[in-house]
N, C-alpha and C positions, 0 to 999 in steps of 0.2 A: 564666646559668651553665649548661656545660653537662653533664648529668649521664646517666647511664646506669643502667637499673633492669633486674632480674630477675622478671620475673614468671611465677604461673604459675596458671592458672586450672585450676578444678576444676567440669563442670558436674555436676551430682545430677538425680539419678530420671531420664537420658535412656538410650536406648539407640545413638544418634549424636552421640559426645563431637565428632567435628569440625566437624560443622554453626557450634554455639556457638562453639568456639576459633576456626575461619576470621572469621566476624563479629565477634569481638573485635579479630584483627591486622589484617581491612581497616580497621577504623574509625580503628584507631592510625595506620597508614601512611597514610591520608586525610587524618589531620592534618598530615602530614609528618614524622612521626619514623621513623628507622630502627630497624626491625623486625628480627631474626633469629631462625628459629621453630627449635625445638630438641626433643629427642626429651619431654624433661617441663618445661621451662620455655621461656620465649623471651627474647631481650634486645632491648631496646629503648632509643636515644639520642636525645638531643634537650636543645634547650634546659627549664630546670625548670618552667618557668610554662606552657610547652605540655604536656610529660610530664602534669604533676599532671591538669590541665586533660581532657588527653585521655583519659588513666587514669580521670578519675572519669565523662566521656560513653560510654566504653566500656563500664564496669561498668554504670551506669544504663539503657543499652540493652539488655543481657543478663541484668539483672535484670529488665526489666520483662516477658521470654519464659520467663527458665528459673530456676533456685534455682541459685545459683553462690557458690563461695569462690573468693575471689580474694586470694593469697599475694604480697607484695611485696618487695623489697629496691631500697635505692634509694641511687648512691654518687657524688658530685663526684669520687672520687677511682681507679676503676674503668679499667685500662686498655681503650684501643680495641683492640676485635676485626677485623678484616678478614672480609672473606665467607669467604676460605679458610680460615679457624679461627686467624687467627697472633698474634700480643700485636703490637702497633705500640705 
């Protein structure tokens, strides 16, 4: 199924928030989901069982460097975005 989530990650006690955030969306787009990185969250599509999958090897990698919250929304039913920002 293929679903599209909102996330947005928070790291704590660093004083370079993009280090952490970069190495969260390469890992996601390594898996092969579509990434789109946004001013506080990013959106990400893909089928569910990679999403999940890839969300929890992302978290666990950035957990084992930094102290991070990681804030979710997850929807089967979410229309597609286009790169140039448009609803399809």
């Amino acid at each position: 199924m293929k679903v599209r989530a909102e996330i947005s990650l928070y790291p704590l006690r660093v004083t370079d928030l993009s280090r952490p955030i970069d190495e969260f969306s390469r890992t996601l787009e390594a898996k092969g989901l579509e990434v789109q990185m946004g001013p506080m969250s990013s959106s990400v599509a893909g089928e569910s069982k990679e999403l999940f999958n890839a969300l929890q090897e992302a978290f666990e990698r950035l957990a084992e460097k930094y102290q991070v919250v990681m804030v979710s929304k997850i929807s089967n039913a979410c229309p597609q975005i286009s790169p140039d920002g448009k609803t399809q």
